[in-house]
Biopython code that builds the backbone (N, CA, C, O; Angstrom):
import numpy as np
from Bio.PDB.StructureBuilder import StructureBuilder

atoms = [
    (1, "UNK", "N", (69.151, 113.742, 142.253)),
    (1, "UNK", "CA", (69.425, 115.056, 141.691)),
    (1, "UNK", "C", (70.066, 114.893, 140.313)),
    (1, "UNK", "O", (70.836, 113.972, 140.042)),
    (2, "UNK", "N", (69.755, 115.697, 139.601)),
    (2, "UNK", "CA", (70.603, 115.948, 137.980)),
    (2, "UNK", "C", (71.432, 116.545, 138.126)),
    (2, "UNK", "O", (71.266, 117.759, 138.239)),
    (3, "UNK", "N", (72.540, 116.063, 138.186)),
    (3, "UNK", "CA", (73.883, 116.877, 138.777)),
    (3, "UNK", "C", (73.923, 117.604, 136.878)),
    (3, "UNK", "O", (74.310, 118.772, 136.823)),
    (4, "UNK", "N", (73.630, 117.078, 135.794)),
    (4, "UNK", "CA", (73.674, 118.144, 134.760)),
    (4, "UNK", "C", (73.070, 119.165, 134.454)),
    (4, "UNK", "O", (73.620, 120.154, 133.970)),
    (5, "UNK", "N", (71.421, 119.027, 134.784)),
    (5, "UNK", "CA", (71.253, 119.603, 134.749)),
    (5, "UNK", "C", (71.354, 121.053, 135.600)),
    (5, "UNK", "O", (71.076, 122.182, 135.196)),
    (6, "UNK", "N", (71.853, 120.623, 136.929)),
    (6, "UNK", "CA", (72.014, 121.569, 137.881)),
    (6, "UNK", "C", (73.394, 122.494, 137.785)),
    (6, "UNK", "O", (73.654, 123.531, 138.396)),
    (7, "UNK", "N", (74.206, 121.751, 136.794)),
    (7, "UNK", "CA", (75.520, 122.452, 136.082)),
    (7, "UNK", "C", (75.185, 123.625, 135.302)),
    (7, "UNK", "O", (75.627, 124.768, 135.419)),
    (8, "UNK", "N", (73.907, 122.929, 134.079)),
    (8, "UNK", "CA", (73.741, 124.006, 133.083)),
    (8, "UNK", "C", (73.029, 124.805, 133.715)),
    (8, "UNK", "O", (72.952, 125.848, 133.065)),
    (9, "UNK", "N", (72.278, 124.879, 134.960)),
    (9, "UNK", "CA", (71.357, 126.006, 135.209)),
    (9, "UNK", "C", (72.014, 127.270, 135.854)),
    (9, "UNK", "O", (71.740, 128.462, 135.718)),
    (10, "UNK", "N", (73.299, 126.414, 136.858)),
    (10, "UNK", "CA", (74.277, 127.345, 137.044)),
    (10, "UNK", "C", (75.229, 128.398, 136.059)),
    (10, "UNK", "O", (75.450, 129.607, 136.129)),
    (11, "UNK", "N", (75.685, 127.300, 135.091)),
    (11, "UNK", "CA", (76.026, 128.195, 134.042)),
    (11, "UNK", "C", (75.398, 129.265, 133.710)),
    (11, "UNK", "O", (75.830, 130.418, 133.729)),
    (12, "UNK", "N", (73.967, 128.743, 133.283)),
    (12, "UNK", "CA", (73.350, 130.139, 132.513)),
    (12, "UNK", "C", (72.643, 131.077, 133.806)),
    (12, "UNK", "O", (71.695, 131.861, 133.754)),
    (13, "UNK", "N", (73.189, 130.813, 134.548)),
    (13, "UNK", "CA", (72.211, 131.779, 135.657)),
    (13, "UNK", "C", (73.661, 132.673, 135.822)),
    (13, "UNK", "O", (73.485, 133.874, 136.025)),
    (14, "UNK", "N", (75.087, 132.192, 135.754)),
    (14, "UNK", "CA", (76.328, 133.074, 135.413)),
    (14, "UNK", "C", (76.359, 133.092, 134.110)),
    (14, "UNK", "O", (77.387, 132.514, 133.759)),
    (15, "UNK", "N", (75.731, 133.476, 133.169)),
    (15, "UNK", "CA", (75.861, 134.052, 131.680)),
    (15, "UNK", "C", (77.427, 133.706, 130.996)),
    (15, "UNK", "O", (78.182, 134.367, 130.282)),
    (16, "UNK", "N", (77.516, 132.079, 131.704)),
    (16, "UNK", "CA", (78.326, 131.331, 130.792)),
    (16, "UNK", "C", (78.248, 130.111, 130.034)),
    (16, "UNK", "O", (77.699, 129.031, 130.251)),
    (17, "UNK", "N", (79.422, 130.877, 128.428)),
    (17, "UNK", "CA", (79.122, 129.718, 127.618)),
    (17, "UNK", "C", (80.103, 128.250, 128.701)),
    (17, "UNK", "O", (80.559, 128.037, 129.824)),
    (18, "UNK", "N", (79.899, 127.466, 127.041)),
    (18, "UNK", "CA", (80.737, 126.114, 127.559)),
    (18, "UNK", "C", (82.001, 126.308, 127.927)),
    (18, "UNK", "O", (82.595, 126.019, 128.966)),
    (19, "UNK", "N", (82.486, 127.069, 126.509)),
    (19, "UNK", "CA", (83.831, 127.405, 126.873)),
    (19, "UNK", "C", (84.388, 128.170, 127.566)),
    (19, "UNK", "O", (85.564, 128.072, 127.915)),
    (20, "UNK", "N", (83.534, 129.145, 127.899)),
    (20, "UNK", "CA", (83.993, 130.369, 129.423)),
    (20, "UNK", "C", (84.334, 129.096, 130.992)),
    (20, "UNK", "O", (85.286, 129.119, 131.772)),
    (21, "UNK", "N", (83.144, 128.133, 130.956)),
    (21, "UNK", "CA", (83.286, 127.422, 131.886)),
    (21, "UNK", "C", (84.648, 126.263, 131.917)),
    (21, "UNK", "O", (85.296, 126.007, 132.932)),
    (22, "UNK", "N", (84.755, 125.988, 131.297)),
    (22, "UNK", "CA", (85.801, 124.934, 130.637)),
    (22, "UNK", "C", (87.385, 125.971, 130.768)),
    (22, "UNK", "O", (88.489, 125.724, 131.253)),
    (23, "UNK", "N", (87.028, 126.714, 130.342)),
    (23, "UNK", "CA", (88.518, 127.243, 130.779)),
    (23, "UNK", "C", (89.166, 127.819, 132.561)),
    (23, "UNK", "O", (90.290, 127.856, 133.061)),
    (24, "UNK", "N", (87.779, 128.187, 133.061)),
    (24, "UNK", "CA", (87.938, 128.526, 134.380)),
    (24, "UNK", "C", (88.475, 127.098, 135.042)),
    (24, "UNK", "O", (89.484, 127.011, 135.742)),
    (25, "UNK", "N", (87.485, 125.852, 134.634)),
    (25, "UNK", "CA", (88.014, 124.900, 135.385)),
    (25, "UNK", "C", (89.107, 123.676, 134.602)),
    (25, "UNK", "O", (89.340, 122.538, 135.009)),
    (26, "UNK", "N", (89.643, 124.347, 133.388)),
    (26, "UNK", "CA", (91.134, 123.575, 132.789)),
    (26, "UNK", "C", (90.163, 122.044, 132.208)),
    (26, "UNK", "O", (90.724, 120.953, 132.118)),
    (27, "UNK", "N", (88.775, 122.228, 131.889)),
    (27, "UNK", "CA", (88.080, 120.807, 131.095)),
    (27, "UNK", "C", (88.117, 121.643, 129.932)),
    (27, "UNK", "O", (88.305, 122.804, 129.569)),
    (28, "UNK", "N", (87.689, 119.819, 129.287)),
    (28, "UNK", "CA", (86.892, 120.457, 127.935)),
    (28, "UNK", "C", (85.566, 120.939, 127.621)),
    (28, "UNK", "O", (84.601, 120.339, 128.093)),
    (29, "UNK", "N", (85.402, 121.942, 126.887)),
    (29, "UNK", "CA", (84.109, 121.867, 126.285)),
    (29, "UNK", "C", (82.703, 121.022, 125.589)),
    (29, "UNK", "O", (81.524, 121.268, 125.333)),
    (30, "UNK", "N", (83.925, 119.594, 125.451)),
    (30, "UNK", "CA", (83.070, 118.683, 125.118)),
    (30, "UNK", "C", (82.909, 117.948, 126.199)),
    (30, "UNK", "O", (81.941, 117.191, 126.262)),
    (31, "UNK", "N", (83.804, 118.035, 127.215)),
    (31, "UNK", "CA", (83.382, 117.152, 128.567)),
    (31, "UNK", "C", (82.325, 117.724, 129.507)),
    (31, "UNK", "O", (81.703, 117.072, 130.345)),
    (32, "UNK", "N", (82.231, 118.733, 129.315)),
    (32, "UNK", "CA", (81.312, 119.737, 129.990)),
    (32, "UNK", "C", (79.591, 119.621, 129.554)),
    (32, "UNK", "O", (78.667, 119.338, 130.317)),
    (33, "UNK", "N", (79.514, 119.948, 128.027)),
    (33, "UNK", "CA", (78.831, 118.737, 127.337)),
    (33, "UNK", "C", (77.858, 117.820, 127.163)),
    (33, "UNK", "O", (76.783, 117.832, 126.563)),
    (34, "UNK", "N", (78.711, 116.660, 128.097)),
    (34, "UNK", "CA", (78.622, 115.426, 128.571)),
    (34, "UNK", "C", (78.230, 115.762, 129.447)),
    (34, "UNK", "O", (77.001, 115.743, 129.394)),
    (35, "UNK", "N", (78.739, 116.238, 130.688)),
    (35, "UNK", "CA", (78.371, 116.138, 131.750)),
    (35, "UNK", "C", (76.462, 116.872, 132.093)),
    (35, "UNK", "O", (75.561, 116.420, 132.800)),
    (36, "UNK", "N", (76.522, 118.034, 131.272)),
    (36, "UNK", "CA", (75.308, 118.546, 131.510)),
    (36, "UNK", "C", (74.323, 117.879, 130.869)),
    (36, "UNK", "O", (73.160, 118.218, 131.093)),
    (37, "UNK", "N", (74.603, 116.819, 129.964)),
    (37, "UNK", "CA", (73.765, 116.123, 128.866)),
    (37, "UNK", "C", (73.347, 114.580, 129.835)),
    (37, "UNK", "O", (72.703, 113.671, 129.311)),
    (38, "UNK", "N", (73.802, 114.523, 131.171)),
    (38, "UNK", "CA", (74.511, 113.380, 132.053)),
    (38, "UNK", "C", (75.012, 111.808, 130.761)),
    (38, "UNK", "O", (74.592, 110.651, 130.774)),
    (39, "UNK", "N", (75.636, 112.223, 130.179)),
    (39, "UNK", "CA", (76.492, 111.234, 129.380)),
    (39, "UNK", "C", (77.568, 110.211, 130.117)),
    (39, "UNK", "O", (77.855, 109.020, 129.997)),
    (40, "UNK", "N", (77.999, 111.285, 130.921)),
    (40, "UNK", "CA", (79.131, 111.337, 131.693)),
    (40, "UNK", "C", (78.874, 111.899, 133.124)),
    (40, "UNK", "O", (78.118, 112.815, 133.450)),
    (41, "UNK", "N", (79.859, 110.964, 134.063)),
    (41, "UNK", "CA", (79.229, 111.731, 135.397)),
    (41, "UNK", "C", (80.900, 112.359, 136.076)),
    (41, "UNK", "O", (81.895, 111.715, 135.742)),
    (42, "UNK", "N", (81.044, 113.325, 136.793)),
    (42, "UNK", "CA", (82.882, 114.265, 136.621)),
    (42, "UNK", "C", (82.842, 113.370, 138.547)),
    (42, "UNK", "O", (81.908, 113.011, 139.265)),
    (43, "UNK", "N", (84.013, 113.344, 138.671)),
    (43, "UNK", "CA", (84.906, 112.687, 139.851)),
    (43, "UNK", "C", (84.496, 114.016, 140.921)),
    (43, "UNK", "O", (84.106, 115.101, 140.489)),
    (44, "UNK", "N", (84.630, 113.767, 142.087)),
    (44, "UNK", "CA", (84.418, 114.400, 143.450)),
    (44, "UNK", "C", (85.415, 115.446, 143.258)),
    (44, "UNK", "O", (85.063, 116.474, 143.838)),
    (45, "UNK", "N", (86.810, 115.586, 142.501)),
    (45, "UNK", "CA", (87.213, 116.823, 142.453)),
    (45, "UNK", "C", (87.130, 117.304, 141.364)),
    (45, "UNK", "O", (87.705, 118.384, 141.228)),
    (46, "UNK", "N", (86.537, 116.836, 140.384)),
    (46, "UNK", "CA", (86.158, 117.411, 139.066)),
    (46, "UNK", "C", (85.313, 118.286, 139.152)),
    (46, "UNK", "O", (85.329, 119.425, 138.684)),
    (47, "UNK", "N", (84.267, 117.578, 139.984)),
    (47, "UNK", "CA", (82.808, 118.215, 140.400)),
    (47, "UNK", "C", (83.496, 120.045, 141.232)),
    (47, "UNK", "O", (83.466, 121.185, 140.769)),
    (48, "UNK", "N", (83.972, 119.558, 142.419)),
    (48, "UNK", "CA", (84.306, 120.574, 142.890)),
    (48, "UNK", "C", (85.141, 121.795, 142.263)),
    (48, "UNK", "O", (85.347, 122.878, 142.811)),
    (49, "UNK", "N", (85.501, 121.455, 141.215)),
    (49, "UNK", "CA", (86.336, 122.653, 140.499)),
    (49, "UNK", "C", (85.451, 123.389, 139.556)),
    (49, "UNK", "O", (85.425, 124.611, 139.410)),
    (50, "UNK", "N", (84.642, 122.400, 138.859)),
    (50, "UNK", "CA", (83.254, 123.353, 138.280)),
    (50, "UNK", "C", (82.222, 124.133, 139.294)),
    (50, "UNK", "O", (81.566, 125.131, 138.996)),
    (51, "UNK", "N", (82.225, 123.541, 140.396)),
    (51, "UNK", "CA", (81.278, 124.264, 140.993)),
    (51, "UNK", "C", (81.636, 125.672, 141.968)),
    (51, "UNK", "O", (80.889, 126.536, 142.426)),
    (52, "UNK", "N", (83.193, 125.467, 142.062)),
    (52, "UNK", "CA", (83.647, 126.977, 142.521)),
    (52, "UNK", "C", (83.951, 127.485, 141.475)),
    (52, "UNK", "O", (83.959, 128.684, 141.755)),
    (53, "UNK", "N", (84.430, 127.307, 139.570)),
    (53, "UNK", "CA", (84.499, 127.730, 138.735)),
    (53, "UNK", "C", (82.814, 128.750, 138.844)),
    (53, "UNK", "O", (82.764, 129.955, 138.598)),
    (54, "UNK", "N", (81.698, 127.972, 139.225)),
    (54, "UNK", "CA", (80.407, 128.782, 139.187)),
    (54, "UNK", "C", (80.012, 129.205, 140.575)),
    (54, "UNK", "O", (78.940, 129.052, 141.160)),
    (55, "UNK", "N", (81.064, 129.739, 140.939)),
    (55, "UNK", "CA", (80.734, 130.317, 142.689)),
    (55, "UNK", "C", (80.180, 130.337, 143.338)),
    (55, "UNK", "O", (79.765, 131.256, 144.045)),
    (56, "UNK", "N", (79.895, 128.767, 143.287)),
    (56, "UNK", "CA", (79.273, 128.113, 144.664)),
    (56, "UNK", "C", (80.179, 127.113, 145.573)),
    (56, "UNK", "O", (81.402, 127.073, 145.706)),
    (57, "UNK", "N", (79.223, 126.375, 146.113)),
    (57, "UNK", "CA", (79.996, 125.399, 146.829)),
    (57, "UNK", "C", (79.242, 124.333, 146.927)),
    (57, "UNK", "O", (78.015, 124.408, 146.857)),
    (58, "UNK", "N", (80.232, 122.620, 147.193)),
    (58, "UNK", "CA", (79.487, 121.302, 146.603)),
    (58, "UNK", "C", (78.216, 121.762, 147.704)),
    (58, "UNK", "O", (77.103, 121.717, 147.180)),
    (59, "UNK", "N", (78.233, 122.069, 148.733)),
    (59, "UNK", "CA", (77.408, 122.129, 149.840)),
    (59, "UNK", "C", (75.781, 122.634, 149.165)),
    (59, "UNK", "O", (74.633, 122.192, 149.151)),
    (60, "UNK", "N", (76.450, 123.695, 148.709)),
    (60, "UNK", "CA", (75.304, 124.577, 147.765)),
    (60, "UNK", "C", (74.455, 123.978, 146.658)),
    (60, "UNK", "O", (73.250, 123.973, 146.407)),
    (61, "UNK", "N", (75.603, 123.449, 146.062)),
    (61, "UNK", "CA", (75.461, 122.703, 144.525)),
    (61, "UNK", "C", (74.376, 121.787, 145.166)),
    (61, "UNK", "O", (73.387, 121.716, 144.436)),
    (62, "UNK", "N", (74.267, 121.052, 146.338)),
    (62, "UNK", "CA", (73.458, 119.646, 146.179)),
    (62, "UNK", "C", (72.256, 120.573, 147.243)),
    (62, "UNK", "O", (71.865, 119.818, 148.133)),
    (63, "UNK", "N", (71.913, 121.323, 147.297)),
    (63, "UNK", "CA", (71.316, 122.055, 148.319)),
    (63, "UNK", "C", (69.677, 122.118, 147.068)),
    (63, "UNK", "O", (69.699, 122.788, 146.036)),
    (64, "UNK", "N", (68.919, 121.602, 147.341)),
    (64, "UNK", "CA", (67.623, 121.229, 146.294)),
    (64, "UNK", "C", (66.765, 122.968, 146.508)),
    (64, "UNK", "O", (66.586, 123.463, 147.621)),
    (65, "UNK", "N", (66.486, 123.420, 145.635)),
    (65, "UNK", "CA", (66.282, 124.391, 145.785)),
    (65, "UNK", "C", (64.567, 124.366, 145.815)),
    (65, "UNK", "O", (63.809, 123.779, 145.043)),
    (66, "UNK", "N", (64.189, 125.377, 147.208)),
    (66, "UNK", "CA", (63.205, 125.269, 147.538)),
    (66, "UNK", "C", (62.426, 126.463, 147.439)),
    (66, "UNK", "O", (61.543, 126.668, 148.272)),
    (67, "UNK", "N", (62.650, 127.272, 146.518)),
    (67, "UNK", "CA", (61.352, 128.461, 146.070)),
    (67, "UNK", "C", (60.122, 127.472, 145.446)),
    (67, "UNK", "O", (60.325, 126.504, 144.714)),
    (68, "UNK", "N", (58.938, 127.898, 145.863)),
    (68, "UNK", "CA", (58.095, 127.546, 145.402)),
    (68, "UNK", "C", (57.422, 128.598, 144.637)),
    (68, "UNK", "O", (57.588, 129.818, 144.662)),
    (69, "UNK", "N", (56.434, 127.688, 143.785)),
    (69, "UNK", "CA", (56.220, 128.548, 142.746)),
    (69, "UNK", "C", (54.865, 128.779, 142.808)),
    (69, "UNK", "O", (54.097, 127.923, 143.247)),
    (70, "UNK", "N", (54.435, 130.030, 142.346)),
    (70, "UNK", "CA", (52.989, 130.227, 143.215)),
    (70, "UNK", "C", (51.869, 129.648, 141.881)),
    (70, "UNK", "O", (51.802, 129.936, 140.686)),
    (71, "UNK", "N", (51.389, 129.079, 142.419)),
    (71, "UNK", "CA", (50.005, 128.397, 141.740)),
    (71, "UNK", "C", (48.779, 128.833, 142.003)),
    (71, "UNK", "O", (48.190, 128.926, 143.080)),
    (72, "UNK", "N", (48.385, 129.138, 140.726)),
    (72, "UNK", "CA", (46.939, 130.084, 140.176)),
    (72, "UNK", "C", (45.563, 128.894, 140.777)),
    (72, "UNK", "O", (45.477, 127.755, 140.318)),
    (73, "UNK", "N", (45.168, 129.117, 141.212)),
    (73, "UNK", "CA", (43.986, 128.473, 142.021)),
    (73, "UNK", "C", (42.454, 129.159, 141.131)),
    (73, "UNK", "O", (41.290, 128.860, 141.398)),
    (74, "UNK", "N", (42.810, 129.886, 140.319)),
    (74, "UNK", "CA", (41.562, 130.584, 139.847)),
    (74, "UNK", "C", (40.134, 129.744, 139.474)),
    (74, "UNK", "O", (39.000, 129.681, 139.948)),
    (75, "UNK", "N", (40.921, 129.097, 138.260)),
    (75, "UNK", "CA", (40.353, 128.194, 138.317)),
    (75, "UNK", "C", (39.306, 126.575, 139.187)),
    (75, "UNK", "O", (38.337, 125.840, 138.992)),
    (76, "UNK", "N", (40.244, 126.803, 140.007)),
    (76, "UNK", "CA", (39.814, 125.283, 140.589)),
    (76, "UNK", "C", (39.236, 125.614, 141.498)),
    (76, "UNK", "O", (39.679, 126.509, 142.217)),
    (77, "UNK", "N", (37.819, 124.866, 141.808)),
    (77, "UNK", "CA", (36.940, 124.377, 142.820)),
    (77, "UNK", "C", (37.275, 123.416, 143.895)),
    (77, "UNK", "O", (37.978, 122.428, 143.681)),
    (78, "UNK", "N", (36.835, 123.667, 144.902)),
    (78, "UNK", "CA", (37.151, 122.716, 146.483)),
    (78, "UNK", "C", (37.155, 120.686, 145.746)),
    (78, "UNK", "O", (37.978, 119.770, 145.761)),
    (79, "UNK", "N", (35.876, 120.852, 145.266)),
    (79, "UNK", "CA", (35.459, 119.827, 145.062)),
    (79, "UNK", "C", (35.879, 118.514, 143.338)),
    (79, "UNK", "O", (35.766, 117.316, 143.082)),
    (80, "UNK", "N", (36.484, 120.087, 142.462)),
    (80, "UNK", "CA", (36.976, 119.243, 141.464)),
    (80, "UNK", "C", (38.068, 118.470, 141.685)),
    (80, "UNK", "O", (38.873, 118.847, 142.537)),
    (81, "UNK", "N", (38.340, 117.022, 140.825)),
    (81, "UNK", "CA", (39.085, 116.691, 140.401)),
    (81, "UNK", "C", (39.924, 116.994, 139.249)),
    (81, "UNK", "O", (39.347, 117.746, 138.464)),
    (82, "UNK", "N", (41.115, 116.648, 138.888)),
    (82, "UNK", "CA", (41.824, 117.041, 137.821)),
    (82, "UNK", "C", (41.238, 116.822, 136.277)),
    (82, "UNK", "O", (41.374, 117.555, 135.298)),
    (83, "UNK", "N", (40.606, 115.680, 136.394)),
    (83, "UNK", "CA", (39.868, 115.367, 134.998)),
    (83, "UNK", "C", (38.238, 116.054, 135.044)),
    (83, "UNK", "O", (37.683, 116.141, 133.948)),
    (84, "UNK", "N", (37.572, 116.473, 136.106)),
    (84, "UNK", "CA", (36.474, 117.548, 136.304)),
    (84, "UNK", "C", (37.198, 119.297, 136.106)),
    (84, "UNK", "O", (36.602, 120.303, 135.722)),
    (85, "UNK", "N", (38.393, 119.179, 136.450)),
    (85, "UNK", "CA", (38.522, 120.683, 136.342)),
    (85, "UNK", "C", (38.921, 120.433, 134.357)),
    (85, "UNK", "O", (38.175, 120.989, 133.551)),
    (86, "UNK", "N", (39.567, 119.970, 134.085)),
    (86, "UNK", "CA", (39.830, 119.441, 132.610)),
    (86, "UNK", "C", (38.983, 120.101, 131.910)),
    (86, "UNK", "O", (39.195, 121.155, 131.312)),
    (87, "UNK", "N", (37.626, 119.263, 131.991)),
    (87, "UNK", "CA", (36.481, 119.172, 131.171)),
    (87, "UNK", "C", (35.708, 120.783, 131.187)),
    (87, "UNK", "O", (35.340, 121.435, 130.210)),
    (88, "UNK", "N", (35.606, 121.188, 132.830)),
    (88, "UNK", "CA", (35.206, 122.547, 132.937)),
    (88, "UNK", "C", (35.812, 123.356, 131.731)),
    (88, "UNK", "O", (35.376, 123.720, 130.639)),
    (89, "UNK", "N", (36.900, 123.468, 132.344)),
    (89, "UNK", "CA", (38.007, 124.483, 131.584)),
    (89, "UNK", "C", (37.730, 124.453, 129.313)),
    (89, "UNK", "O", (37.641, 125.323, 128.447)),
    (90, "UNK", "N", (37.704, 122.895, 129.339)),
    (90, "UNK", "CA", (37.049, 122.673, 127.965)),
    (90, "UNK", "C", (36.026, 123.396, 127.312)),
    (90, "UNK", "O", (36.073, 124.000, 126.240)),
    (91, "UNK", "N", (34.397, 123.138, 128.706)),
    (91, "UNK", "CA", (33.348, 123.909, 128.188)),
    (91, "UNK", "C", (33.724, 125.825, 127.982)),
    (91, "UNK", "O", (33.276, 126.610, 127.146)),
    (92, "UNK", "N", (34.886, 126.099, 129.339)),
    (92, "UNK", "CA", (34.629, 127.548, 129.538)),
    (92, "UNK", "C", (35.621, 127.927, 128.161)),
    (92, "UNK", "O", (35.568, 129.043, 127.644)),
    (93, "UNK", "N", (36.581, 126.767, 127.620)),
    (93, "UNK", "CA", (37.260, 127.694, 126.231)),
    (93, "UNK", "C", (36.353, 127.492, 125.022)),
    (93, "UNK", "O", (36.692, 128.137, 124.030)),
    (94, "UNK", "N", (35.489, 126.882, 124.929)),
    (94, "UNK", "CA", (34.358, 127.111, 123.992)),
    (94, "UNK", "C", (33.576, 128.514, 123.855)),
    (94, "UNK", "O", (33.364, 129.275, 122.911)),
    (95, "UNK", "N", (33.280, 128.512, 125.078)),
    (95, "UNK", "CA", (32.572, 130.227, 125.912)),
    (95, "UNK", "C", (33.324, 131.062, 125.360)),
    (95, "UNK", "O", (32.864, 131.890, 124.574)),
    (96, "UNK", "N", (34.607, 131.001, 125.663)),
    (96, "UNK", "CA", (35.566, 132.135, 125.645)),
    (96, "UNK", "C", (36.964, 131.473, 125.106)),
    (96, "UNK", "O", (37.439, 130.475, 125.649)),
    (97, "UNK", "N", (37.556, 132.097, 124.026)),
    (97, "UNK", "CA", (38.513, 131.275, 123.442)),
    (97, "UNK", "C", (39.693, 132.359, 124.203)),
    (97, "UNK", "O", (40.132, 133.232, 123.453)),
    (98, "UNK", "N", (40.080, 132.347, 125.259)),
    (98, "UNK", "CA", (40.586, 133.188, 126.471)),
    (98, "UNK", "C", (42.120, 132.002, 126.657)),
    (98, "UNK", "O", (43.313, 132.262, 126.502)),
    (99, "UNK", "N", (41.371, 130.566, 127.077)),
    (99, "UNK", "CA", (42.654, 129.701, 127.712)),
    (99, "UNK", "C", (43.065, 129.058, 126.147)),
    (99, "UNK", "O", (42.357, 128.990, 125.142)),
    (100, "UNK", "N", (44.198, 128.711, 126.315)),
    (100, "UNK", "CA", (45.062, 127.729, 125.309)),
    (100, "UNK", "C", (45.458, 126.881, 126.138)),
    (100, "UNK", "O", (46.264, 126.882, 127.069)),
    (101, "UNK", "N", (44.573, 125.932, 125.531)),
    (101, "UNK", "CA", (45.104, 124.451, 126.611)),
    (101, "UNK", "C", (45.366, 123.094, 125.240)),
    (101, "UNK", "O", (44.585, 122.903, 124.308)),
    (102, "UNK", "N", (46.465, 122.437, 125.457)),
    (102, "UNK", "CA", (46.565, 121.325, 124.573)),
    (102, "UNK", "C", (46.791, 120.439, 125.401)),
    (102, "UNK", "O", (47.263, 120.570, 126.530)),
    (103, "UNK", "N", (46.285, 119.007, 124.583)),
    (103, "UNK", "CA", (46.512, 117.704, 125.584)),
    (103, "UNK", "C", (46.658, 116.745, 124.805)),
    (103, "UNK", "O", (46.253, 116.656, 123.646)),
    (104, "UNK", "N", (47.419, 115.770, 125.601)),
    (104, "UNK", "CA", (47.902, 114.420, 124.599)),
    (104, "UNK", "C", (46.897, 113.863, 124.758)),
    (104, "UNK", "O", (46.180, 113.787, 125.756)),
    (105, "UNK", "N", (46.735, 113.165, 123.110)),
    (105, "UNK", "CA", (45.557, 112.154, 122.422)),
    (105, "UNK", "C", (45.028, 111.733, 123.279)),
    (105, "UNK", "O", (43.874, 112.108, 123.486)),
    (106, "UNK", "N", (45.794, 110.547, 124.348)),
    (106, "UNK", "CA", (45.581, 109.841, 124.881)),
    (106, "UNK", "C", (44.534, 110.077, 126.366)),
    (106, "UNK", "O", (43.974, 109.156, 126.962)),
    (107, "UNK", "N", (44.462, 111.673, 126.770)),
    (107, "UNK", "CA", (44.050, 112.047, 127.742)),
    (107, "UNK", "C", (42.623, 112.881, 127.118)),
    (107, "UNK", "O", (41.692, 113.146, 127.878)),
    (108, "UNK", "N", (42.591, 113.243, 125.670)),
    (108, "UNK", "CA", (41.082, 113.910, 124.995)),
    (108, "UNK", "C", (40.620, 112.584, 124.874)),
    (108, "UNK", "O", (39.410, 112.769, 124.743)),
    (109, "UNK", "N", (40.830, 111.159, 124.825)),
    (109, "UNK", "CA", (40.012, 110.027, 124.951)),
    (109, "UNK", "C", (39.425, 109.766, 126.102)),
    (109, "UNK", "O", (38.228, 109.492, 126.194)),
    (110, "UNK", "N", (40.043, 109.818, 126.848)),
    (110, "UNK", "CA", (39.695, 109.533, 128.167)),
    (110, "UNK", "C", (38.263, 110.662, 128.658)),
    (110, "UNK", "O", (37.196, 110.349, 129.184)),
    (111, "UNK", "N", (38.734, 111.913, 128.271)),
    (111, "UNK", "CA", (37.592, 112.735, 128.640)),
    (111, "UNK", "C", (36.863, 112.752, 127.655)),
    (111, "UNK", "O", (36.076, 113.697, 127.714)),
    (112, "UNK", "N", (36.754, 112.127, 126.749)),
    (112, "UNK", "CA", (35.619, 112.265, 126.045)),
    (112, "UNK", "C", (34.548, 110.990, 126.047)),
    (112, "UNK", "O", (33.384, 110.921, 125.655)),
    (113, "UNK", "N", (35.389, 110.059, 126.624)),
    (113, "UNK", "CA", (34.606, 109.175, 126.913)),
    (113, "UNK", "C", (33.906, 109.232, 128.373)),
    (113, "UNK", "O", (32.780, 108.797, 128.613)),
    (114, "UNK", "N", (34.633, 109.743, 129.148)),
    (114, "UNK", "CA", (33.586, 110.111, 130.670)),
    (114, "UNK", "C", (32.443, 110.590, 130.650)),
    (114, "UNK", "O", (31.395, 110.382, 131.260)),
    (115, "UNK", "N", (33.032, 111.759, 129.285)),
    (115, "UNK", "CA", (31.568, 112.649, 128.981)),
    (115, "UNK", "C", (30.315, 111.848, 128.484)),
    (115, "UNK", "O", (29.257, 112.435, 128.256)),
]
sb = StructureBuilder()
sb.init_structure("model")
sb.init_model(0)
sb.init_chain("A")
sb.init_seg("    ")
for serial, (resi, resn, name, xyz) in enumerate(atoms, 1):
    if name == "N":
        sb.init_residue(resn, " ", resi, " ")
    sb.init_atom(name, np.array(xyz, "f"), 0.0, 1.0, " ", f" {name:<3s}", serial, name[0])
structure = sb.get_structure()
């Protein structure tokens, strides 16, 4: 788990800055920082004072959050693969300049050489 990043998401999901947080739990702003940057990793009661500072609990805090996120199937066929649905999707934004799709260099080689 990213214990920083799971700091800053708390923060901004309570519409707090660094320093709103930092003062609830008596740190600094630059340790705070750190910690969400994982520079730095905060002690078992450090941890716990930021995380009821963001009104939860460690229980909560390490609790992996399991909404899933719903995925568009529109596209994809039973039978494609990821580099067949790729290429589709390629011919159909030619058709229709509808999708915005970009891809690293390294992966328009690859399909262009399959082709």
């Amino acid at each position: 788990m990213d214990i920083g990043y799971r700091i800053k998401q708390l923060r901004t999901k309570n519409n707090l800055t660094l320093e709103e947080l930092a003062s609830r739990c008596e740190l600094t702003k630059g340790f705070l920082s750190q910690l969400e940057r994982n520079l730095t990793s905060p002690s078992i009661a450090t941890l716990q004072d930021i995380v009821e500072a963001l009104g939860t609990t460690l229980a909560k805090f390490f609790q992996e959050e399991t909404e899933e996120k719903p995925v568009s199937y529109t596209h994809l066929r039973a039978h494609e693969t990821g580099r067949n649905l790729v290429c589709r999707l390629l011919l159909e934004k030619k058709k229709k300049e509808q999708h915005k799709i970009y891809f690293k260099p390294k992966l328009l080689k690859r399909i262009k050489a399959d082709a």
